[in-house]
N, C-alpha and C positions, 0 to 999 in steps of 0.2 A: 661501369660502361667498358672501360680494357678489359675486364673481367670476358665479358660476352662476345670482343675483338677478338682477344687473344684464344678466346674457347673455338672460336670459328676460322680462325687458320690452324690453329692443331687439327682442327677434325679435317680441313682442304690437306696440308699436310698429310696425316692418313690416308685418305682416300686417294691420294697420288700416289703414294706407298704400297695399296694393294693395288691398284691397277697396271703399276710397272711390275711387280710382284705376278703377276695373271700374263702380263705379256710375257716375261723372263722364262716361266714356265710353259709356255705357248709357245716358244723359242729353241727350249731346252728340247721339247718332244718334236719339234721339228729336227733339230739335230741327232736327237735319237733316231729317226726317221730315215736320214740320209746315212748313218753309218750300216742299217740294219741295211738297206738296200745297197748300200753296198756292199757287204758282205754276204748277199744273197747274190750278187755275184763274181764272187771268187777271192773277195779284196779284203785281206789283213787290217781289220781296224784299230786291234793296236798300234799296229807301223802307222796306219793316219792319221791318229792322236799324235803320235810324235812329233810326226812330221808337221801337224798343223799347229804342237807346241811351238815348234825349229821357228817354223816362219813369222811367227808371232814377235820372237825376238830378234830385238836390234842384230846387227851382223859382228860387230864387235863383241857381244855377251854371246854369239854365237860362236863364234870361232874360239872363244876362250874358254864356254863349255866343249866344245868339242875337241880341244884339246888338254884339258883336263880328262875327258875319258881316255885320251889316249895312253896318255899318263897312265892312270889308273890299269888300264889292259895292257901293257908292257908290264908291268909290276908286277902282274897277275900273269904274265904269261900267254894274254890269250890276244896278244898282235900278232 
C-alpha cells in the first residue's frame, strides 16, 4: 500500500517539475523577447544584463563589487 502512496506523489512530484519547468521556459522567451525589442530599438543589452544583474543584489554586495572593479582598473591602469 506505501508502495502505490509513495509511487503517486513521486509522479505529483514530477508532474509539478515539468510544469514549473514549461513555465521557466515561457518566462525565459519572454525575456528574450524584451531584450530583442529593446535592442531593436537602440538599447545595449549587454549593459542591461548588467545592470539588471547590479540591481538584483543587495547594496552592500554592491558597493563591494563595485569597488573591487575599482580596484582591479587602477591596477590595470584603466581608471
Amino acid at each position: 500500500m506505501s508502495d502505490v502512496i509513495a509511487a503517486d506523489q513521486l509522479r505529483l512530484f514530477i508532474e509539478r517539475i515539468e510544469r514549473l519547468e514549461e513555465e521557466k521556459k515561457a518566462i525565459a522567451d519572454d525575456i528574450r523577447d524584451v531584450y530583442a525589442e529593446s535592442k531593436s530599438n537602440g538599447y545595449d543589452t549587454k549593459t542591461m544584463r548588467a545592470i539588471v544583474r547590479l540591481r538584483r543584489m543587495e547594496k552592500h554586495h554592491r558597493d563591494e563589487a563595485e569597488a573591487l572593479l575599482d580596484t582591479y582598473k587602477a591596477a590595470l591602469g584603466l581608471a
